[in-house]
C-alpha positions in Angstrom: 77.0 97.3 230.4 79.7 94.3 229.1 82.8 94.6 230.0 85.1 94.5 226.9 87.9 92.4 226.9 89.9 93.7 223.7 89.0 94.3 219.9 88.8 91.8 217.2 91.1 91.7 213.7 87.6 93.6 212.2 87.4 96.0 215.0 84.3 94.6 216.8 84.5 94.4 220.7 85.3 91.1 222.4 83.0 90.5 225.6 83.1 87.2 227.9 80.1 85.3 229.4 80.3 81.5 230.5 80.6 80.0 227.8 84.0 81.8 226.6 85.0 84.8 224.7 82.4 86.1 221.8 82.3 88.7 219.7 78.1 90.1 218.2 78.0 89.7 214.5 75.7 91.0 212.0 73.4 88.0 210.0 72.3 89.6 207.0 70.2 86.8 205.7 68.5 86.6 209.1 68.8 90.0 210.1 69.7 89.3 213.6 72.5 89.6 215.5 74.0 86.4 216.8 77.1 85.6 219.3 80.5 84.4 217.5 82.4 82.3 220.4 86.2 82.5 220.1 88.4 79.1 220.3 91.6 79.8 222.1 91.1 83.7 222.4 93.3 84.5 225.1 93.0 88.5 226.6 95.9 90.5 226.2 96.0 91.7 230.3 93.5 91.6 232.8 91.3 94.6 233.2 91.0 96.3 236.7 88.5 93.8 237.6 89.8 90.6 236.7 92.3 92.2 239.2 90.0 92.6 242.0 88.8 89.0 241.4 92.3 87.4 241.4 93.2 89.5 245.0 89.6 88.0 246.3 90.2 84.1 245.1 93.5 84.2 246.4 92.3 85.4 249.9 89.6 82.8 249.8 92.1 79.6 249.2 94.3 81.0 251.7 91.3 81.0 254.1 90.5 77.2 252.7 94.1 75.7 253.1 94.6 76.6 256.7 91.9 74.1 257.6 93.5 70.6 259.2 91.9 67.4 258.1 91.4 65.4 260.7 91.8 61.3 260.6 90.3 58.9 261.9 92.3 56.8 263.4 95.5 57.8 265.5 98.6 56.3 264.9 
């Protein structure tokens, strides 16, 4: 199941893959369904798991940044 991100001005569901946001229109000369990608859509709020995601990146640059660089020469 996609996780839906908001609703579109014509009440169609907006999902997200790699590529951006899309929303699934209907081709009626093809009859097929085909992915509509949104310039500049930008979601209202993060859903609950955007949240978890955010908590988890954060703890993993923390984790990142306490690491010293070493040189290698002494001044």
């Amino acid at each position: 199941m996609k996780a839906v991100y908001g609703s579109w001005k014509d009440g169609s569901d907006i999902y997200k893959n790699k590529k951006g946001f899309f929303i699934i229109q209907w081709n009626p000369h093809t009859k097929n369904e085909y992915k509509k990608y949104l310039r500049g859509y930008k979601p209202t709020g993060p859903n609950e798991l955007e949240k978890e995601l955010a908590v988890i990146r954060r703890r993993t640059r923390k984790a990142y940044s306490k690491k010293r660089r070493t040189t290698k020469y002494r001044h």
